[in-house]
Each structure stands twice: as C-alpha cells, then as structure tokens.
C-alpha positions in Angstrom: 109.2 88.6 -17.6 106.3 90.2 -20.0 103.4 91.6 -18.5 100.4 90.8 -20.4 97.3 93.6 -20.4 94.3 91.4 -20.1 91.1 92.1 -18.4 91.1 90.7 -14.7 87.2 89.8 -13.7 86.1 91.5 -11.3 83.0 90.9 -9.9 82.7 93.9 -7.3 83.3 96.5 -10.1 80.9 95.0 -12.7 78.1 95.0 -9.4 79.0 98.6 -8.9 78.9 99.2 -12.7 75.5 97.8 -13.0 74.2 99.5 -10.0 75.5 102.9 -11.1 73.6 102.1 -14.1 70.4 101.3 -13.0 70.4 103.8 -10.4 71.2 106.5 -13.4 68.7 104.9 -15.5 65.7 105.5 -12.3 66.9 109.1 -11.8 66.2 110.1 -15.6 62.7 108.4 -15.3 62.5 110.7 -11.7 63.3 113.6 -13.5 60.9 113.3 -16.8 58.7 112.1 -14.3 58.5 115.3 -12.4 59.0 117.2 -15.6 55.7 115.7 -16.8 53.9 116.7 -13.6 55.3 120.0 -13.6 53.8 120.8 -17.2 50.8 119.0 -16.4 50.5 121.5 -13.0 51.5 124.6 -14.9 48.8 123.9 -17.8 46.0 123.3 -15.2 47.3 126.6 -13.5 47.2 128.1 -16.8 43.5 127.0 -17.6 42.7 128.1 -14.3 43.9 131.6 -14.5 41.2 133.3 -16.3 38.0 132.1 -14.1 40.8 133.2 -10.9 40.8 136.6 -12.6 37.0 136.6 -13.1 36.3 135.4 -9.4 39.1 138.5 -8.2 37.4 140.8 -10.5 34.1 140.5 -8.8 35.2 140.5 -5.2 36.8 143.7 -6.2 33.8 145.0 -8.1 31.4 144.2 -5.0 33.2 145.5 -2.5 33.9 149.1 -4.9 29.9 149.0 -4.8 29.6 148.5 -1.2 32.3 150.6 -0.1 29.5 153.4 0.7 27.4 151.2 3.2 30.0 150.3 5.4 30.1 151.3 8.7 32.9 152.9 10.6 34.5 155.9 9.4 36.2 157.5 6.5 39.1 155.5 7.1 37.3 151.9 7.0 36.5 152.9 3.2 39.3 153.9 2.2 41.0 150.8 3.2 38.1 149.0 1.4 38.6 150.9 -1.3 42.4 150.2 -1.7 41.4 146.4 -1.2 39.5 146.5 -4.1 41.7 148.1 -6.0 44.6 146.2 -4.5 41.8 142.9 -5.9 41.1 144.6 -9.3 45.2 144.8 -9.9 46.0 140.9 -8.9 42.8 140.0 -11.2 44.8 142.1 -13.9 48.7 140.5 -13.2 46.5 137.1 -12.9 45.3 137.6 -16.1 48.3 138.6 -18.3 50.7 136.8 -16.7 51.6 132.6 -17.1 52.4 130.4 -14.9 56.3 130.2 -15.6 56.6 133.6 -15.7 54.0 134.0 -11.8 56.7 131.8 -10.7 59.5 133.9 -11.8 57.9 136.2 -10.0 57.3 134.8 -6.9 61.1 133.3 -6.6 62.3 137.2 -7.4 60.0 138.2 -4.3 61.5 135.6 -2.2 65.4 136.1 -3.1 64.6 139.7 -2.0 62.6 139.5 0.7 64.0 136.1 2.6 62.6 136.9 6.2 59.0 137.2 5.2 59.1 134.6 2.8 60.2 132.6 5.7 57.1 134.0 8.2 54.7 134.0 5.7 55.7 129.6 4.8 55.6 128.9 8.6 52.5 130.4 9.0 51.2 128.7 6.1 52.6 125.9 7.6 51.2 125.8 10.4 48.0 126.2 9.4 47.7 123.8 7.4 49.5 121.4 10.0 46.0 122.5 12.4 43.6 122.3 9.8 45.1 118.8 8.5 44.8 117.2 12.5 41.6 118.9 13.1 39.4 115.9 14.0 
C-alpha cells in the first residue's frame, strides 16, 4: 500500500499560523513605533540642550559673583565655588555632547556604579510617587 504526500487540513495549525502572524506583524509596528518616539524624544532633547546649557551657565555665573557675600566661613565659599564650577562644567558636557552619546554616558555610569544607580532611582522614585499623590 502507497502512501500518498498530500496536505492534511488542519485547522488548529493554520489558527496558530495566522496568529503567529498577526502577532509578528503588531510587534514590528511596536517597535517602529517606539523607534519613532525615541527619535522624536532624542531631537526635542537635542533642541533643548543649548538653552539647558545657557540656563547652567548662569546659575554658575551668579553664584561665582556672589560667592563673596555669603555668609559662613571660608569653607561655605569654597563649596560655592566648586558648585559653580561643578555648574559651569555640566553647562559645558551639556553643550558638546548629544543625546545618544549623554545616554552612552549615563548607561557607562550605571554598569559601573550599580548600587547608587539603584539609591539614586528609588529616591527619584519615591519622590515622585509623593509629589504625584500629593493632594
């Protein structure tokens, strides 16, 4: 007896077929989808860059002209000074640097420093958990 090789209908498999379609099909749209919004965030980071540098440059520029008023001792300025000039740096990186290339950055920092990446995100998380239920 002669088997013959012809196709057997199977309804399950062509469901399962057509659902591993469609459900490839919505994961490519998810994807360009958050592809779009990334470049669309990463351009509006980008435009906003410069007037973030401008707005650093003058906190650091104010307090570098104030540093002789304040009171306290010869410690207080210097640690005003060093803010400022701490300020007057991150205006610079801010300036010269993109957005890809902040975020590079910012993933290096938190691959080598894991524990305070993780203290510095809870905190952040929870203050914005309190300032979110705040009535």
């Amino acid at each position: 007896m002669a088997t013959r090789n012809t196709p057997v209908d199977n309804p399950v498999a062509d469901k399962t077929s057509s659902f591993g379609k469609e459900l490839a099909d919505r994961a490519s749209e998810t994807r360009d989808s958050i592809s779009d919004m990334a470049r669309t965030a990463t351009k509006k980071v980008d435009e906003g860059r410069s007037m973030a540098a401008e707005r650093l440059e003058g906190v650091a520029s104010a307090v570098q002209e104030r540093v002789g008023e304040l009171p306290g001792g010869q410690r207080v300025k210097e640690l005003a000074s060093a803010a400022a000039d701490g300020l007057s740096t991150t205006a610079d990186y801010v300036r010269t640097h993109d957005a890809k290339r902040m975020m590079a950055d910012m993933e290096t920092v938190v691959k080598n420093n894991p524990g305070p990446a993780l203290l510095v995100a809870a905190v952040f998380g929870f203050v914005l958990g309190r300032a979110l239920t705040r009535d």
